[in-house]
Steps between C-alpha positions, in 0.01 A plus 500: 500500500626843419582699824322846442678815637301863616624555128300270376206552697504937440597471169747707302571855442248535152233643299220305617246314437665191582835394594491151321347626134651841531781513747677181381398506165714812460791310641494239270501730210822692647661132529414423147638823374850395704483169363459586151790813585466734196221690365164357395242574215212243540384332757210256551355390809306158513331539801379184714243440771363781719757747286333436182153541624544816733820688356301826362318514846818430694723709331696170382571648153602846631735377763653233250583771227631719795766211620597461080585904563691420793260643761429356883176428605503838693584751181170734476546464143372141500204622381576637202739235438352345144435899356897552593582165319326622169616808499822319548415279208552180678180264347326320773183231483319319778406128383277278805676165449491177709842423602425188657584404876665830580447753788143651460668864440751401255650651179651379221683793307584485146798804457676604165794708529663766357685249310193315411586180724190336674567415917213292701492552845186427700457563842264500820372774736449264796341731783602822645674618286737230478600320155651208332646473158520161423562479107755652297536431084298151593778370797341475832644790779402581854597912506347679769642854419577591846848424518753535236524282238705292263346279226748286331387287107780288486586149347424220743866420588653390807644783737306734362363604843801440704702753261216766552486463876843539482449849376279587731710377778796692390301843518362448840138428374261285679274271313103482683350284238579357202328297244583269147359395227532315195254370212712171414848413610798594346314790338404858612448617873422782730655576844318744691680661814321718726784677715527745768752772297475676236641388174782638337560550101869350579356197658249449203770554271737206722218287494434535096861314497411252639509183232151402360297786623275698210379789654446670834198701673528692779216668712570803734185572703408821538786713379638623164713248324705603201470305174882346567313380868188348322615224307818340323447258195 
């Protein structure tokens, strides 16, 4: 059972109504936007469960496009946050889709970039403001987005892990959780690490060295991160 803190139980810092549909919906979208770590022009949203059929009462659309802009669930600008992604020219579309045994409030987004690649990511608000994305580019995750993070795709090689917790060791960073995945063995994985420091461009760049490992993702909560911090491929 998940312990609940007075966090949980209050809620968030937000622009109401709700701190599941609204509140954590706009932290998912500000997780997506670090995932996919360069600009965006289209996004769609598949929307499941209770967020597909109350996300224009809720404010579930508004506070998803907000987190795509890079707002928290308390900027007053929420509101207006689908008129400011027009007039930014970023193309957005709200699809009710049934994405099978997932979280009730859960969203699948579909994102083209700048550079017209395509990135999955789907994710959970789970209560109180509180989230889960558990799906990135179809291999299974478990990000939170309350700590800092690293996310690893990688060849599914021995040592792999050792070499990166090496890293991590050498700069004095603690690891709180940390998570793998892979579709088939011997072929491509994810390492997730949740840690308790924040994340360094040089250590992204020692870990990119490391044999076997395609590209590298790294999520900052709640602070500016440079394009060299986002992400090394």
């Amino acid at each position: 059972m998940k312990n609940f803190g007075v966090f949980d139980i209050l809620g968030p810092i937000m622009v109401g109504p709700s701190s599941s549909h609204t509140a954590g919906a706009a932290k998912l979208g500000k997780i997506a936007k670090s995932i996919v770590g360069t600009d965006i022009k289209e996004v769609t949203f598949l929307l499941h469960g209770s967020f597909g059929k109350t996300y224009k009462g809720h404010g579930t659309d508004r506070a998803l496009v907000a987190g795509i802009l890079g707002m928290s669930p308390s900027d007053d600008n929420l509101k207006n946050s689908i008129l400011i992604a027009k007039n930014k020219g970023l193309k957005i579309n709200f699809i009710e889709q049934d994405l099978g045994q997932a979280h009730p409030n859960t969203v699948k987004f579909l994102i083209k970039d700048i550079n017209d690649n395509i990135h999955e990511i789907m994710g959970s608000s789970i209560g109180g403001g509180s989230v889960e994305i558990n799906e990135i580019n179809g291999n299974k995750v478990q990000i939170t987005g309350s700590y800092p993070t690293i996310i690893t795709c990688h060849k599914d090689i021995p040592g792999t892990v050792a070499k990166v917790s090496e890293l991590l060791y050498e700069d004095k960073i603690n690891i709180a959780f940390m998570k793998l995945g892979r579709a088939e063995k011997g072929k491509d994985a994810t390492m997730t690490f949740e840690v308790d420091s924040v994340i360094s461009s040089s250590l992204l760049n020692d870990i990119k060295k490391i044999d076997g490992i395609n590209k590298v993702i790294i999520i900052n909560p709640e602070m500016e991160v440079s394009n060299n911090d986002r992400e090394v491929s």
